[in-house]
C-alpha angles and dihedrals in degrees: 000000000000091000118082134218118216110199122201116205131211146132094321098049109027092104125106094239091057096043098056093048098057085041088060092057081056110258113204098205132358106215140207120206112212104202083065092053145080104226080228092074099038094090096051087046095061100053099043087063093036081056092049096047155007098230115113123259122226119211102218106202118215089234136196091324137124122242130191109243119243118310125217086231133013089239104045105173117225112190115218098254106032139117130254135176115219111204121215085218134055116275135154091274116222135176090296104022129054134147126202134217145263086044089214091055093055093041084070094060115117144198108279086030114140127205133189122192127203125345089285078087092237102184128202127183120196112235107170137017130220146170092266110008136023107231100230126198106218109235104178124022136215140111122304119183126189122312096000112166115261137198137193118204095251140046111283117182124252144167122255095231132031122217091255092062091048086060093041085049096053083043093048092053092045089059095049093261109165102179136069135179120202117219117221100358097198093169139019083241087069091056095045084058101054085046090065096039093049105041134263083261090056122119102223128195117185123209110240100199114116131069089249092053093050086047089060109041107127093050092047089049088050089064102025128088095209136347133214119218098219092192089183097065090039086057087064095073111014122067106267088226088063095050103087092053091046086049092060095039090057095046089044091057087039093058095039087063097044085252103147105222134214124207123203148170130076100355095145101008101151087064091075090081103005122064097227128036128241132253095267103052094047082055089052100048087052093043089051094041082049096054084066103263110165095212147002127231122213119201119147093030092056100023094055111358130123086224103042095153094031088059087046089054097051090043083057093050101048088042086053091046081056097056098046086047114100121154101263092051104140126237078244094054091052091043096054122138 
């Protein structure tokens, strides 16, 4: 088992029975994702898994990355054409009215910006600037529900950690975490930084989504221990035709420096809500497992999906297809009962 499963948690498999299960396909780690949850429950939620199993658990920091503020509802309706205000600071955010986090970040939003919420491509351009709100035109509609990721058409400037992941790293630490993943690594400064943060002894992954953090690949592979190819928020701001061969270029680079490499995003998406994948998600997951990725990563799937074993379990088989396939497999072989 040289592949490894990354398994996120969340409200349909935090459960012992689920845990152990998982555990039992052998899980290599089971991961948080911060931006899901209060940092007051951080501390009980790792012990409850650390109490089910003995698989490590991995912090995911929310990262130098924009969110939309609480909704009224988790399906708010903006109409192409519209009006918004967008409030520079946070509010309970309705059809006409939203704010965005960190606060610093949308401060920096301009007339002419651009920003796009969630993956229903809601699109928002700022058309005026005032003391307290900009005033937006909608330019594409759809639905957008709390702390959905966010992105503006040009660079704005972040910091690598929130505060909130300050506080999740010293907890972790506390609970014996040893490993870390980095959401959108934009430098190998950043690196540098969660490195010091997490320990010398820290296993650190860091997020490769963003195009400075595909910019700077081989200087982020020279300080990290992993990375992790997040092909969804990579598909915010490069052409989604582009992504697969950027996929193999950054696994390429990955393997040439000994840098073991994670893909994620959508690998068995239909298994959120089907028991079994399609066609062409079991062909991506092999592909990718063919360009030479060390691991897969399930989120969605395991986080908020009806089937959260069952997806681990067909991520397992075709992980173990993979490693009986060799080139001169026979039709029979495949075939086999």
């Amino acid at each position: 088992m040289n592949k490894k499963i990354l398994v996120t948690l969340g409200p349909s498999s935090l459960d012992q029975q689920t845990v152990e299960q998982c555990t039992a396909l052998g899980v290599y780690v089971f991961r948080i994702n911060l931006s899901h949850t209060p940092i007051e429950n951080l501390e009980p939620t790792i012990k409850l898994i650390q109490s089910w199993t003995d698989t490590p658990v991995c912090l995911d920091t929310e990262g130098a990355q924009l969110r939309n503020g609480l909704m009224a509802s988790e399906r708010v309706e903006f109409h192409t054409g519209s009006r918004v205000k967008i409030h520079r600071s946070s509010i309970v955010g309705d059809e006409t009215n939203i704010s965005f986090n960190p606060g610093y970040v949308s401060d920096q939003m301009g007339v002419g910006d651009e920003v796009q919420v969630d993956f229903n491509h809601v699109r928002f351009k700022v058309l005026e600037k005032s003391d307290d709100h900009f005033k937006a035109e909608i330019l594409s509609g759809g639905t957008i529900g709390s702390n959905k990721a966010a992105d503006v058409n040009r660079d704005l400037n972040f910091d690598p950690l929130t505060e909130k992941d300050y506080q999740a790293i010293e907890i972790g630490l506390a609970n014996g975490i040893e490993n870390f993943a980095m959401s959108f690594a934009n430098l190998p400064e950043d690196v540098m930084l969660m490195r010091e943060k997490c320990g010398a002894g820290a296993n650190i992954i860091c997020k490769i989504e963003s195009p400075s953090g595909v910019q700077n690949l081989e200087r982020i592979l020279d300080q990290t221990d992993e990375i992790l190819i997040d092909r969804g928020d990579l598909s915010r701001r490069v052409p989604i035709e582009r992504i697969p061969f950027l996929q193999r270029r950054i696994i390429s680079i990955a393997r040439s420096k000994q840098v073991p490499v994670y893909v994620a995003t959508n690998l068995l998406e239909s298994m959120v809500t089907t028991l079994s994948p399609n066609r062409a998600e079991v062909n991506d997951v092999v592909s990718t497992l063919e360009m030479g990725s060390n691991g897969l990563i399930l989120a969605a799937e395991t986080a908020i999906g009806k089937h959260p074993v069952e997806a681990v379990k067909m991520v397992r088989a075709l992980i173990d297809e993979h490693d009986r396939w060799t080139p001169n497999t026979s039709i029979a072989e495949i075939l086999r009962e």
